[in-house]
LOMARTOR-872380 format. One record per atom (N, C-alpha, C): x, y negated, z; residue in three letters. Coordinates in steps of 0.2 Angstrom, whole numbers, plus 5000, padded with zeros to 4 digits. Each point is the difference from the previous one (the first is absolute). Layout:
% LOMARTOR-872380
XYZala/...
END
This chain:
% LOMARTOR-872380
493859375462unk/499749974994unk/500250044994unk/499650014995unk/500250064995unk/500549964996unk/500650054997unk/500449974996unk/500749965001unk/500049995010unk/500350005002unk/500750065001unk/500649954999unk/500750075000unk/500649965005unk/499950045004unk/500749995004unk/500650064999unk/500549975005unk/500450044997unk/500350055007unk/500350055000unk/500250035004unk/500649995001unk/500550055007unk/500549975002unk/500850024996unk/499650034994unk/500450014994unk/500049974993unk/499649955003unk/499749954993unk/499550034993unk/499850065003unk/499750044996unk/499349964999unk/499749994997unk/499249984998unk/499550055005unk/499749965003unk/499350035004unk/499249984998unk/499650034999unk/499249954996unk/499650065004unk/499449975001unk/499550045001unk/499750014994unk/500250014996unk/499750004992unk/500150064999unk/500550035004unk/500350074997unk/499550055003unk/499849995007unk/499450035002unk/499449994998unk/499949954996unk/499349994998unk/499750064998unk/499350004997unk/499450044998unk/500450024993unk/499950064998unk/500350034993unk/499449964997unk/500449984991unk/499449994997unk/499750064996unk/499549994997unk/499750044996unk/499949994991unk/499650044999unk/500150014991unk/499249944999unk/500249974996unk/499549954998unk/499650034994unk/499549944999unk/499650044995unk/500549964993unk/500150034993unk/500149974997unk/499949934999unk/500449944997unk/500249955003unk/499749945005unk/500050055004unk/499449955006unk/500749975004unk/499949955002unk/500649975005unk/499850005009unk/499650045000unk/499950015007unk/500450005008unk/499850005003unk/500649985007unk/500150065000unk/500950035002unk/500150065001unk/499850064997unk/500349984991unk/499950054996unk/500549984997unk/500250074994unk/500650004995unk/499450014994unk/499949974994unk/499550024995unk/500549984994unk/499650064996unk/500350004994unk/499749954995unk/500249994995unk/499549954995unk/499950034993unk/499849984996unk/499850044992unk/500649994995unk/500649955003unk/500350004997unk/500550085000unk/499950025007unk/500350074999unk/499850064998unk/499249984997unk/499650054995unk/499550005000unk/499650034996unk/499350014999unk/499650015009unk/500450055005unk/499450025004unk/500750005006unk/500549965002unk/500650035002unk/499950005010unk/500550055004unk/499850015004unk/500649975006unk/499949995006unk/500649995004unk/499950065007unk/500450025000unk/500350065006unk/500349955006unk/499850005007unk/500449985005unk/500650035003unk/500449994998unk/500750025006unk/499849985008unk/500649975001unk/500149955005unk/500149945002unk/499349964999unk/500249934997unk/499649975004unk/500649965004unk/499749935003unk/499849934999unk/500549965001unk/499949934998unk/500749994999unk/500750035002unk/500349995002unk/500450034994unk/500050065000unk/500250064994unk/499650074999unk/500350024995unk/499350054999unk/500250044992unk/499650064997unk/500050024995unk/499450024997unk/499950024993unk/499450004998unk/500350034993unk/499250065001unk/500150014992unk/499449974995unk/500350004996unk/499649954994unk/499950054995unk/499350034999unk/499950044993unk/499849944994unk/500350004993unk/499549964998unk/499549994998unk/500250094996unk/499450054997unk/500050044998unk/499550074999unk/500250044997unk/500150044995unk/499649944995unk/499850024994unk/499649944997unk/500249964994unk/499649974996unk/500249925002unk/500450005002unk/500649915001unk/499749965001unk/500049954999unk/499749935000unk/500549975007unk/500750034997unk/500449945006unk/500349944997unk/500249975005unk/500449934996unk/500449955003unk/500549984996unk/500349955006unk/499849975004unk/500149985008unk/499549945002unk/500150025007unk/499650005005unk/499850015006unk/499750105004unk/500450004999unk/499850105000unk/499650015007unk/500349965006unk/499650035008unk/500049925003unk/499650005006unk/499949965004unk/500250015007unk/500449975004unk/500250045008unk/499649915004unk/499750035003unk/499849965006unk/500150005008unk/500349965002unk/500250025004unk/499250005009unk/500550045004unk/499350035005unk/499949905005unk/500649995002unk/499949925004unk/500749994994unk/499549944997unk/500549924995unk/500650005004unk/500249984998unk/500749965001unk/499949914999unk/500349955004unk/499849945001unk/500349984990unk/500350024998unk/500349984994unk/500250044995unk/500250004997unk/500150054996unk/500750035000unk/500150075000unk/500750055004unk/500549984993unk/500449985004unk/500949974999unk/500350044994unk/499550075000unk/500350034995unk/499650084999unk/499950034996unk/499750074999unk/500650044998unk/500250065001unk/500650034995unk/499350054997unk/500250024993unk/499750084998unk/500450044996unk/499950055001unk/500450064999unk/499150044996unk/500450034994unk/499650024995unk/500150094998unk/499850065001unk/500150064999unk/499650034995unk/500050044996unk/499850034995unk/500050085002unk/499350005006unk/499950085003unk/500150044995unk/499650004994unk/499650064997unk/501050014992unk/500249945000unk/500850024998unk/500650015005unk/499949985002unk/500649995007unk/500549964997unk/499849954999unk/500849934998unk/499549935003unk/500449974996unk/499849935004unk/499449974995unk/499549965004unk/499550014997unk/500149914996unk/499449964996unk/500249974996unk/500149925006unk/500249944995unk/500149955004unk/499249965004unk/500349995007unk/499449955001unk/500149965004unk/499749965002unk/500349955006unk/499149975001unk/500149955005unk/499649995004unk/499849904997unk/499250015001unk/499749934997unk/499549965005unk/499949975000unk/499549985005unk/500250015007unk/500549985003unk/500150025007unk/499749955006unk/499550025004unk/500049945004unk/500050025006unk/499649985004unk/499850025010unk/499550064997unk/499750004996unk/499650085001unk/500150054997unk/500450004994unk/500450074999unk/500449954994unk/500050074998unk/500549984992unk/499650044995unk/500249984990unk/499850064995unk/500750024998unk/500050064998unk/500550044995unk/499749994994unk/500649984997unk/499950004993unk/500350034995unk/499950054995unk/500650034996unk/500149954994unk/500550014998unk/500349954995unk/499650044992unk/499950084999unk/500050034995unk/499350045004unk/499750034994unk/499450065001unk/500250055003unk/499750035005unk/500250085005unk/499950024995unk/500250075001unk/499950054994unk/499350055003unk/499750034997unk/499450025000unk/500450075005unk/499550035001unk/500150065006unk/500850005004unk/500249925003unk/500450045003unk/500049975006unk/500250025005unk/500049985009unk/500549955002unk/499849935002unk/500649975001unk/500049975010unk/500550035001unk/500149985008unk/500349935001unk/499749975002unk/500449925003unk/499949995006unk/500649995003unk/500349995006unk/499949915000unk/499949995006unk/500149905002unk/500550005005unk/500149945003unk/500249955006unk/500049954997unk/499449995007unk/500049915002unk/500649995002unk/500149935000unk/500549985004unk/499349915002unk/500150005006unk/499449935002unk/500549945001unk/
END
């Protein structure tokens, strides 16, 4: 059953979640099954790049834009996950990078979490032309 976790003989976590299907780059704020999508609040035309990202954990880069803004506080990406989870995960952790500076990138956390994915959301505006890498883990 998906989103099922058992644990191993070292009490380490086990899911078939880990092996699930990678997801893929969505279209701008669509919420579709088994995509990561950016939203308008990350810019006028903004992009997502797939890492390695399951249901489980995973990375992604988030362009906002290249030129001509239009970001804003709010909801920047959307992650759905590829099989729901029966409830919503115990927890998301994110970890935020600032590719194109190399420091840490601005504050976000996580809104809307339930059985089929979760939003990111930044507290402040991305800043125009710069590459932002964010790491997840579910915890179910």
């Amino acid at each position: 059953m998906p989103g099922n976790v058992t644990l191993d003989t070292y009490g380490h976590e086990q899911s078939n979640q880990d092996t699930a299907t990678q997801l893929t780059a969505g279209a701008v704020s669509t919420s579709a099954v088994a995509t990561i999508s950016p939203t308008t609040n990350a810019g006028a035309s903004p992009t997502v790049t797939i890492g390695d990202c399951t249901d489980r954990r995973g990375n992604f880069l988030l362009n906002p834009v290249t030129g001509g803004g239009g970001q804003a506080a709010g909801t920047v990406a959307k992650v759905r996950f590829v099989r729901p989870y029966g409830k919503a995960p115990g927890s998301v952790q994110l970890t935020v990078v600032n590719e194109t500076d190399g420091n840490a990138g601005p504050a976000v956390g996580v809104i809307s979490a339930t059985g089929d994915g979760f939003d990111i959301v930044a507290h402040a505006a991305l800043t125009t032309a710069k590459a932002y890498r964010i790491f997840y883990l579910v915890t179910p």
